[in-house]
C-alpha positions in Angstrom: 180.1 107.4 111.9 180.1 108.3 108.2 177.3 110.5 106.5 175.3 108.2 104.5 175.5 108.8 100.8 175.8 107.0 97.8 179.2 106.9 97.6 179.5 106.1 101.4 176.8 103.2 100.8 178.4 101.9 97.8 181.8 101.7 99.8 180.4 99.5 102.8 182.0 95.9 102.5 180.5 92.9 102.8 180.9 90.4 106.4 180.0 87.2 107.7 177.2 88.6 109.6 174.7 91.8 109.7 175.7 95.0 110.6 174.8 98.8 111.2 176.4 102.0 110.3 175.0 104.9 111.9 175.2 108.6 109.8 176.8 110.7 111.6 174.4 113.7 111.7 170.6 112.6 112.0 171.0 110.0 115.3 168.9 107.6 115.3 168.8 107.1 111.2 170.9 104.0 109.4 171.5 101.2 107.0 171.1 97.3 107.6 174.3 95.6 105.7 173.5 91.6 105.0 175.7 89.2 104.5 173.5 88.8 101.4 175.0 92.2 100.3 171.5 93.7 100.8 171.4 97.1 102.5 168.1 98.5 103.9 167.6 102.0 105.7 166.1 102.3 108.8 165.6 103.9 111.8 166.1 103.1 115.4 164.7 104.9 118.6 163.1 104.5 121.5 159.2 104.3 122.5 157.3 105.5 125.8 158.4 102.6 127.7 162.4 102.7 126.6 162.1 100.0 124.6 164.1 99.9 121.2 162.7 100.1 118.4 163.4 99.9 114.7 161.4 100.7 111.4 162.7 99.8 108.1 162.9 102.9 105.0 163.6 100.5 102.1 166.4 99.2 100.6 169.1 101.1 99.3 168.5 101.2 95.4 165.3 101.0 95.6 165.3 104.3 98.0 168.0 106.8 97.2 170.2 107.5 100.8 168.2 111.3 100.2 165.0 110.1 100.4 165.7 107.7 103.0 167.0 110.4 105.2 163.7 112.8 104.4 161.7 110.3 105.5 163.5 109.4 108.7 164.2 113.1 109.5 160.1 113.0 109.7 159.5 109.8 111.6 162.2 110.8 114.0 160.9 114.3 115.0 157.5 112.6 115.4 158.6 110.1 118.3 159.3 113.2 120.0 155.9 114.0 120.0 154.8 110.4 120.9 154.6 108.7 117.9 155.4 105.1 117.7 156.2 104.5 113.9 157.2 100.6 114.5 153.9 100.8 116.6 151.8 102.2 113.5 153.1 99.9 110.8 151.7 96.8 113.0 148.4 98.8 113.3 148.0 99.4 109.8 149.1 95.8 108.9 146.3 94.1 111.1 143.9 97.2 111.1 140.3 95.6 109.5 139.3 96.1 105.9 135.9 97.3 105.1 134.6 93.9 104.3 135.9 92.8 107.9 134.4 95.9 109.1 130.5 94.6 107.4 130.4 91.2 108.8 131.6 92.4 112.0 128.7 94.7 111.7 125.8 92.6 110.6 127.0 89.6 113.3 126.9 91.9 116.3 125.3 95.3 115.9 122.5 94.7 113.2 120.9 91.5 115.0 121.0 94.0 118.0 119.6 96.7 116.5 117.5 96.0 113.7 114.1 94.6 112.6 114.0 91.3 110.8 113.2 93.4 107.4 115.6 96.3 108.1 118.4 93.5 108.2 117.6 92.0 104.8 117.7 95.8 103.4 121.0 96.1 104.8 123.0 92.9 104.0 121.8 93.4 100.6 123.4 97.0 100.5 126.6 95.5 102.3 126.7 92.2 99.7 126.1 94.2 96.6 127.3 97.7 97.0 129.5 97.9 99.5 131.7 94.9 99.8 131.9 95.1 95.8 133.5 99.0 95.8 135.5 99.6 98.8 135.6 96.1 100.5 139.6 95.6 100.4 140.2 99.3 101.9 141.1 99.6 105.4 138.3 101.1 107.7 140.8 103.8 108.8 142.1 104.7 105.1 138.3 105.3 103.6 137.5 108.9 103.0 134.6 110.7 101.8 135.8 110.3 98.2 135.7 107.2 98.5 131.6 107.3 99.4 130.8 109.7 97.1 132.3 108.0 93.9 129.9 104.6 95.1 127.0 106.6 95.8 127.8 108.1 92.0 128.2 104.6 90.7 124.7 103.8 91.2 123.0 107.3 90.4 120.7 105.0 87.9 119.2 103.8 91.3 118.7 106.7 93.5 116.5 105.3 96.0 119.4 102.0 96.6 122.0 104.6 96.6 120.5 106.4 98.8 119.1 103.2 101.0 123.2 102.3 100.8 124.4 105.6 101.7 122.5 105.0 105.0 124.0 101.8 106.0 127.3 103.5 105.1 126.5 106.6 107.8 125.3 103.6 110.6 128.2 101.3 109.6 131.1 104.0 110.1 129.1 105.6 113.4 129.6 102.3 114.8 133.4 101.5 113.4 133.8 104.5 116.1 132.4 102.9 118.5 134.7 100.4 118.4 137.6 101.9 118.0 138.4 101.7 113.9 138.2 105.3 113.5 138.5 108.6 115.6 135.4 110.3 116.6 133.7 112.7 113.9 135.5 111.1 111.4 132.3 109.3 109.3 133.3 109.5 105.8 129.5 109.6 104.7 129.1 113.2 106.4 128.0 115.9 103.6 127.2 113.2 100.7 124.5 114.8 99.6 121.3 111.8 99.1 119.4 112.2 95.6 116.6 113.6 95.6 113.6 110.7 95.4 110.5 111.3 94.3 107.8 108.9 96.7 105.7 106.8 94.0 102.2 107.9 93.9 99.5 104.6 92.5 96.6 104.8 93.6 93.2 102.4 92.6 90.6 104.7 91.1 86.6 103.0 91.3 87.0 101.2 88.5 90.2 99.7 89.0 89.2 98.7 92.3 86.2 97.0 91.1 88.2 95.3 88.5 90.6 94.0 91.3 87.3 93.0 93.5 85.6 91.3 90.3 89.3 89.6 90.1 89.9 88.1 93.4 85.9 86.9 93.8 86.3 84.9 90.4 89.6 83.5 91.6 87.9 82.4 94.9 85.1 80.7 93.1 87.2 78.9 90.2 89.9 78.2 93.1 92.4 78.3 90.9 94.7 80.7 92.8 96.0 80.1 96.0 93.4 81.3 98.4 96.1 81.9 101.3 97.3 85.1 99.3 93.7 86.0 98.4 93.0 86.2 102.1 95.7 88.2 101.9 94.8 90.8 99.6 91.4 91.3 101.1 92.9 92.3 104.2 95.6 94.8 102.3 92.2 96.1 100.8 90.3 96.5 104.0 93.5 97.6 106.6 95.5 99.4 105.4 98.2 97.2 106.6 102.0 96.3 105.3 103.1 93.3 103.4 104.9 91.7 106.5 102.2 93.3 109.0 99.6 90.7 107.2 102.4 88.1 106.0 103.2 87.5 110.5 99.9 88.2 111.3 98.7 85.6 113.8 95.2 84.7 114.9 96.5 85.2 118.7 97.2 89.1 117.7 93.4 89.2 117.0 91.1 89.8 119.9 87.3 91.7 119.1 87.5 93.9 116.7 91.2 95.0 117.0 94.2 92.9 116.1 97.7 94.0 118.1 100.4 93.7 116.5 103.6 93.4 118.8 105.9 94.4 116.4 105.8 96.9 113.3 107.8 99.3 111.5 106.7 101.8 113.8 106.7 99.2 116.6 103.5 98.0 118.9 100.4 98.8 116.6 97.1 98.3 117.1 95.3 97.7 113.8 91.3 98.7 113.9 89.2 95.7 112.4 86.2 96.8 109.7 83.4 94.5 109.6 84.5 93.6 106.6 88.3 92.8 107.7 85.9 90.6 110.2 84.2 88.7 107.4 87.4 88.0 105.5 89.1 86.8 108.7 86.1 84.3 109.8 86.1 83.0 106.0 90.0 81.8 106.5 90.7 78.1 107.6 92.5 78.0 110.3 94.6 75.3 110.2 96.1 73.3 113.1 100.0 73.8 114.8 99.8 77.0 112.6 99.7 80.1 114.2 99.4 82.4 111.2 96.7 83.7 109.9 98.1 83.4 105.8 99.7 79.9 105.7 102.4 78.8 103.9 103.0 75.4 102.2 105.2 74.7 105.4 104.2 73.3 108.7 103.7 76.2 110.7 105.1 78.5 108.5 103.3 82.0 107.2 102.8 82.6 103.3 106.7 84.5 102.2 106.2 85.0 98.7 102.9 87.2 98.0 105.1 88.7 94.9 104.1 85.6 92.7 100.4 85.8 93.1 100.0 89.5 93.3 102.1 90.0 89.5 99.2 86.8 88.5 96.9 88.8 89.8 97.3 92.0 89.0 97.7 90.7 85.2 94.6 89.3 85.4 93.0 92.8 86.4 94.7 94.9 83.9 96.8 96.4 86.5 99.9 95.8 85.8 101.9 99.2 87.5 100.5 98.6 90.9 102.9 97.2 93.8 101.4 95.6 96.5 102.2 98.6 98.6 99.9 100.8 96.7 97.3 98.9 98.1 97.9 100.5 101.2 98.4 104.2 99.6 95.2 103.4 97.9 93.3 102.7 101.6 94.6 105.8 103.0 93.5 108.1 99.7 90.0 106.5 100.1 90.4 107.5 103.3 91.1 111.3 102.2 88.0 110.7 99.4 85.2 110.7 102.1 86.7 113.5 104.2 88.6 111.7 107.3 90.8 113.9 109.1 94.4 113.5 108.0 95.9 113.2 111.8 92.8 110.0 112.3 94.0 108.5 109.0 97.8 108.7 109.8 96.8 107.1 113.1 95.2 104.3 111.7 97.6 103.4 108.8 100.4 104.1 111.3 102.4 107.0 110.3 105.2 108.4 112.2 105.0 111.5 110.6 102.0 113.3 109.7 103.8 114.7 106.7 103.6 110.8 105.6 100.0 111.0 105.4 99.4 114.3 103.7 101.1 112.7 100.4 97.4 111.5 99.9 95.2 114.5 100.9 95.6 116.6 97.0 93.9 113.3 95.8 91.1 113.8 97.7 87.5 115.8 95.7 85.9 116.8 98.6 85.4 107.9 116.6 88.6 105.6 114.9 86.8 102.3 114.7 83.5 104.2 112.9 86.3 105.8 110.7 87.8 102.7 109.9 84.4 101.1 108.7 83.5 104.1 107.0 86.3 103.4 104.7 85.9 99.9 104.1 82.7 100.2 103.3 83.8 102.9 100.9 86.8 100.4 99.4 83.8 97.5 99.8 81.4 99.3 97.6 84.6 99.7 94.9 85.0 96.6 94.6 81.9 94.8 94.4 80.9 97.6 92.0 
């Protein structure tokens, strides 16, 4: 056997059929001569189970016989160690991409896993962020580079990026899980999130009395739809989320409590004022619908509150405030009459108590008496 060079390579005459030559001093490392005249590199060895095998270097011309030989000096002295480099180039071939990596994901784990809303949050991350930047990359070749330059992309939006960052951390946990990736290896680790400041609105007197004056002169014209008024009453007088009210069904309600059997938080129990009473006996309940805020759909609840609230909150001058700063603006009033923190974050139901204590610098000076306390105080506001 010759030692594979150029000149050696150039020398090799063409035949009817394929053939090897062998060089002479790295065993195991050759060339493939076609009948085409084409002449690969390659190597040959055998795997854990004596099998043969072969991986091809590239073809000659392409790949210098030097570079060839580098290469299969490498692969060669790896097999000795257990390595399978036929093995691995059929891994890497059918290993899954990122983008086959997020619909395995949100087909099998997140429906699992996830709340209804928590679900939303993250297919929008995987359809818009994700997919779009590193979809096409194999699970097993992203690196931490590769987070950090998306999580940069979108710097203009720290609290997405940040959102996206945390499906990243969940996604790649589970790619482990299933084999994609060795253990330890999550590419999100030490991405440092931006820092988010949490979005303080809250109603002051007058704005709630312009928001009360509002929703009593839409009730009596009836030209707004009185599904998402009901609504916003009970934001006013709860405390509540926008889906907690949105699914809330008349069988939750029983006395003075309604109990919730699912929240962010999970089970709830949500203390019903008086007033929360009065709105709730006002509402039509209308039959085969279980929900308390209908939709236009046979037993369907109301989905879009965004619509009427940006009408509405035109209408009062208040133009900045999100529907969820209703709820902040509960809890403050809360903090106005001197309710104890811990009883507030229990009713508006905080995980943390850290949650609640956002409201208590806004503050100048039994739970179900607590919770009519503050309606009463939010009442008075608004029929001011």
């Amino acid at each position: 056997m010759p030692r594979l060079s150029k000149r050696t390579l150039d020398a090799l005459k063409i035949e009817d059929k394929e053939y090897f030559v062998w060089d002479d001093d790295l065993p195991g490392f050759g060339v493939r001569v076609m009948p085409t005249g084409r002449k690969s590199f390659l190597i040959q060895y055998r795997d854990s189970g004596r099998r043969t095998r072969r991986k091809s270097l590239g073809r000659f011309g392409t790949v210098t016989a030097e570079e060839a030989k580098r290469e299969a000096r490498d692969l060669l002295s790896s097999v000795t160690r257990g390595a399978n480099p036929s093995e691995d180039r059929l891994h890497k071939r059918n290993a899954p991409t990122v983008s086959e990596l997020c619909d395995r994901f949100m087909s099998e784990y997140v429906p699992i896993h996830c709340k209804e809303t928590t679900a939303k949050e993250y297919l929008r991350a995987v359809d818009l962020f994700i997919k779009p930047a590193i979809g096409l990359v194999k699970v097993e070749d992203v690196t931490r580079p590769h987070i950090a330059e998306l999580h940069h992309k979108h710097n203009d939006i720290p609290y997405q990026a940040n959102r996206t960052l945390g499906v990243i951390s969940v996604m790649f946990n589970q790619a482990e899980v299933w084999g994609y990736r060795p253990d330890n290896t999550n590419p999100r680790r030490h991405v440092k999130k931006y820092e988010e400041k949490p979005r303080e609105r809250f109603l002051s007197k007058e704005e709630f009395a312009r928001l009360g004056k509002t929703l009593k002169d839409l009730e009596t014209s009836g030209t707004g739809s009185q599904a998402a008024i009901n609504a916003f009453w009970l934001f006013l007088l709860t405390g509540c989320r926008l889906s907690e009210i949105q699914t809330l069904k008349w069988e939750y309600i029983q006395e003075n409590n309604a109990f919730l059997p699912d929240s962010k938080t999970g089970a709830k129990k949500v203390r019903l004022s008086n007033h929360a009473l009065n709105v709730l006996s006002r509402v039509e309940r209308i039959p085969g619908n279980p929900y308390v805020i209908t939709g236009k759909l046979p037993g369907a609840f109301l989905t879009d509150l965004q619509k009427p609230w940006r009408r509405i909150r035109k209408v009062a001058g208040l133009d900045d405030v999100r529907i969820h700063d209703l709820r902040h603006s509960f809890a403050s009033s809360a903090v106005g009459i001197g309710e104890p923190v811990e009883r507030i974050g229990n009713i508006v139901g905080h995980k943390d108590i850290r949650s609640t204590m956002r409201y208590a610098h806004h503050a100048d000076g039994p739970v179900h008496a607590t919770v009519d306390r503050i309606s009463d105080e939010i009442w008075n506001d608004l029929n001011s």
